[in-house]
Structures are given as structure tokens and as C-alpha cells.
C-alpha atoms as one frame of an Amber mdcrd trajectory, in Angstrom:
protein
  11.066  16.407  27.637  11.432  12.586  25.843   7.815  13.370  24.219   9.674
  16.691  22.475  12.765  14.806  21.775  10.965  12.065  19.874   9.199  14.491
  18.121  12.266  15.770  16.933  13.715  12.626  16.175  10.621  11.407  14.369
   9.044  13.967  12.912   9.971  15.548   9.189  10.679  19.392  10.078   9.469
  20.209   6.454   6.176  18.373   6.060   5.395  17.806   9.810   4.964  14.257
   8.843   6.621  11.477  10.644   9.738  10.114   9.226  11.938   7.543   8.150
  13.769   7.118  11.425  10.083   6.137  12.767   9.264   4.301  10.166  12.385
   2.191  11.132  11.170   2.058  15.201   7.501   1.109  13.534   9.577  -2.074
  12.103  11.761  -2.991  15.037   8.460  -3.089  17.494   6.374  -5.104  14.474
   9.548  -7.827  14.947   9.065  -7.996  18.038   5.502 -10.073  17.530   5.474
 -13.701  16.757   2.703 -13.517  13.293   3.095  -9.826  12.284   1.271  -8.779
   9.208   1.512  -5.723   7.396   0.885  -4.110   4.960   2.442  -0.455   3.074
   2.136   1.825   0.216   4.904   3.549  -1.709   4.373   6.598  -3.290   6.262
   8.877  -5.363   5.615  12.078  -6.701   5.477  12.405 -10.739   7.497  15.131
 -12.256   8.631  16.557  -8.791  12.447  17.492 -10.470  10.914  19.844 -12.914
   8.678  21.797  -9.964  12.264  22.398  -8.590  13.476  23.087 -11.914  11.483
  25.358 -13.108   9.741  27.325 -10.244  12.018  27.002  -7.784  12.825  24.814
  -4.977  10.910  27.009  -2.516   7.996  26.401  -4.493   9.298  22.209  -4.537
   9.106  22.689  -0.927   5.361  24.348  -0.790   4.142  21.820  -3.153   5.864
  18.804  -0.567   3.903  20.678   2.272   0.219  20.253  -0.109   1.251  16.704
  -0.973   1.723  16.128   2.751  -1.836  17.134   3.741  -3.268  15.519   1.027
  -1.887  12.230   1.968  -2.775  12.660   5.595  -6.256  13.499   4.543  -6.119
  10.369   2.040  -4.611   8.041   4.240  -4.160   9.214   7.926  -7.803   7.022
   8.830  -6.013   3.787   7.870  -2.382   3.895   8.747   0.990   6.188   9.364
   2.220   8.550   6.847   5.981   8.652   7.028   7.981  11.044   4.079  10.671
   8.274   3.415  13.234  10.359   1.245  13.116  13.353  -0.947   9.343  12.917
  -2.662   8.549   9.641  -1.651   6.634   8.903   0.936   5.709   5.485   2.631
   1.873   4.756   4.342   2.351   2.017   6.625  -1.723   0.698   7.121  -3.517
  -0.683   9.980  -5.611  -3.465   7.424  -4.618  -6.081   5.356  -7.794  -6.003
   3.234  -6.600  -6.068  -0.047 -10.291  -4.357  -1.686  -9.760  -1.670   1.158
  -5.833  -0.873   0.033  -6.776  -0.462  -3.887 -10.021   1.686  -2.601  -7.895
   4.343  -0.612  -5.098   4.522  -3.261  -8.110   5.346  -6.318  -9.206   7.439
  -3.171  -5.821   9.235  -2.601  -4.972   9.436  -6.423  -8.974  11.398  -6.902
  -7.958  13.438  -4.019  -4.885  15.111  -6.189  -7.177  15.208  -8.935  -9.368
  17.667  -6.864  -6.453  19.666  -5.129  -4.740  20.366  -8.988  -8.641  21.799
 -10.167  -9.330  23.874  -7.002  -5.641  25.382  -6.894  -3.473  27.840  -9.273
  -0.575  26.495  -9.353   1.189  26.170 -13.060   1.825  22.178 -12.177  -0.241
  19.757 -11.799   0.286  17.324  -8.553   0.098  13.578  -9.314   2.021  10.486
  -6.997   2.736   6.686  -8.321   1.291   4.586  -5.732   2.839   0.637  -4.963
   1.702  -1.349  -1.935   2.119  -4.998  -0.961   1.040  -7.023   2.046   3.413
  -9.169   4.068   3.590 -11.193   7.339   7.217 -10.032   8.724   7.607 -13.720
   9.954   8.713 -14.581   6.347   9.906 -12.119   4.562  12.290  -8.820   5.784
  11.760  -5.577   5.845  13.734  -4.740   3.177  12.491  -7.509   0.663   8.917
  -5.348   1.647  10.334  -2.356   0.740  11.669  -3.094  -2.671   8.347  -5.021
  -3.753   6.280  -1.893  -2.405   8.761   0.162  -4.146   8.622  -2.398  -7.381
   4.849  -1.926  -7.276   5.060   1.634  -7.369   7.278   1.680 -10.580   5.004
   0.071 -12.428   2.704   2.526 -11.609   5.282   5.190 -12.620   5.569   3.726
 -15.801   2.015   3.466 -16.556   1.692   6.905 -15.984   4.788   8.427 -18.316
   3.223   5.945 -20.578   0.545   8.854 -21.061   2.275  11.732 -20.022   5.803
  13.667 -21.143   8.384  13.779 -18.550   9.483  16.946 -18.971   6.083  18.174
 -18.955   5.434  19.368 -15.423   1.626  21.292 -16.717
């Protein structure tokens, strides 16, 4: 019975992917070591409003439920994938290897690439990807968060840099 209540509790009943409240309990038990470093990704889906806005929010949901398996399948080897809010998502990884972050974001970011060719959707799928790596000792959880998040708007902006906003094709 407490293994089906925390999967309630933890688990996104959209995506099936954990969630935020466990991404929270994943903090509080990192505090609880002396020299904890981590490491996370931010991700956030570009030109998710204008799925919802023009095909429907059913069809925003069905494209969440793709993006979820295609960051499990990107990421689930290396770390947790939590859906943080809305179309954001948050990878919490089990490395600190700065080479191996950057190679499973290009990794994750090819992966769309492939699931927009072999699919028929009228969109096209694409994420902004931010990570950082901290030791929890020295900096909170919520400083984290907003450099992982910081990280990931510069990718956002790199990408509307080449591509129209209110172009969703």
C-alpha cells in the first residue's frame, strides 16, 4: 500500500514520469550527505503554446506523452526524469562528467530530430536544454535551479534566434 501511495504522490498521471514533488524528496535526501554533488538539466519545450493553440490541447497533451518517452529513452541511462511544470522538465544525473552531460544533451536534442522525421505530426518537436553541476554543500537548491534554468534560456534564445515563434511547422 505505501509503494502505491508514493507512486501516486510521485509520479506525473499525464506523462507517467516522476514529478516535482520527487524531485523535491531527491533534494532533501542529497542534504542529508556531508559532500553532495550533482548535477541537472533543464529543458523546455520550444513552441509548446502554439501545439495547444492551434491543434488542440489534447493533441498538447499527446505530444507531452512523445516528449516524455523520448527523454526517458535520451536520458533514463544516466539520471531521473522528473516533468517539473507545464513543458519543462528537469533530468537530475547520476555523473558529474562534464564531456558526458554535453554528449547526452547533442544525444537527446538528435533524438527529437529523428522522432519529428519518422512521425506525421504538422509540428515539429524541439526542447532548450540548460544543465549545471553543483556540490549542494555550497550552493542551494534553488540557486541550482535558476542557473540550470539560466542555462537553458540561453539555449532558448539561440534557438528563436533561427526560428519564428509563432511558427510551430
Amino acid at each position: 500500500m505505501t509503494a502505491l501511495k508514493n507512486e501516486i504522490i510521485f509520479t506525473d498521471c499525464l506523462t507517467g514520469l516522476y514529478n516535482r514533488v520527487y524531485l523535491e524528496f531527491l533534494h532533501k535526501r542529497a542534504c542529508n550527505k556531508k559532500d553532495c554533488w550533482v548535477s541537472g538539466i533543464m529543458i523546455d519545450l520550444n513552441g509548446f503554446k502554439q501545439i495547444n493553440d492551434n491543434y488542440g490541447h489534447a493533441e498538447g497533451d499527446l505530444a507531452l506523452c512523445i516528449v516524455a518517452d523520448l527523454l526517458r529513452k535520451s536520458f533514463s541511462e544516466y539520471g531521473v526524469v522528473t516533468r517539473y511544470a507545464g513543458d519543462e522538465f528537469v533530468i537530475m544525473l547520476n555523473t558529474t562528467d562534464d564531456q558526458l552531460i554535453q554528449k547526452i544533451i547533442k544525444s537527446a536534442k538528435k533524438n527529437f530530430v529523428t522522432e519529428n522525421e519518422k512521425n506525421d505530426k504538422q509540428y515539429q518537436l524541439s526542447a532548450s536544454m540548460g544543465y549545471a553541476i553543483t556540490n549542494l554543500s555550497n550552493e542551494t537548491i534553488d540557486d541550482f535551479m535558476n542557473r540550470i534554468d539560466e542555462q537553458m534560456y540561453q539555449d532558448k534564445m539561440k534557438y528563436y534566434e533561427h526560428n519564428d515563434r509563432r511558427n510551430s511547422k
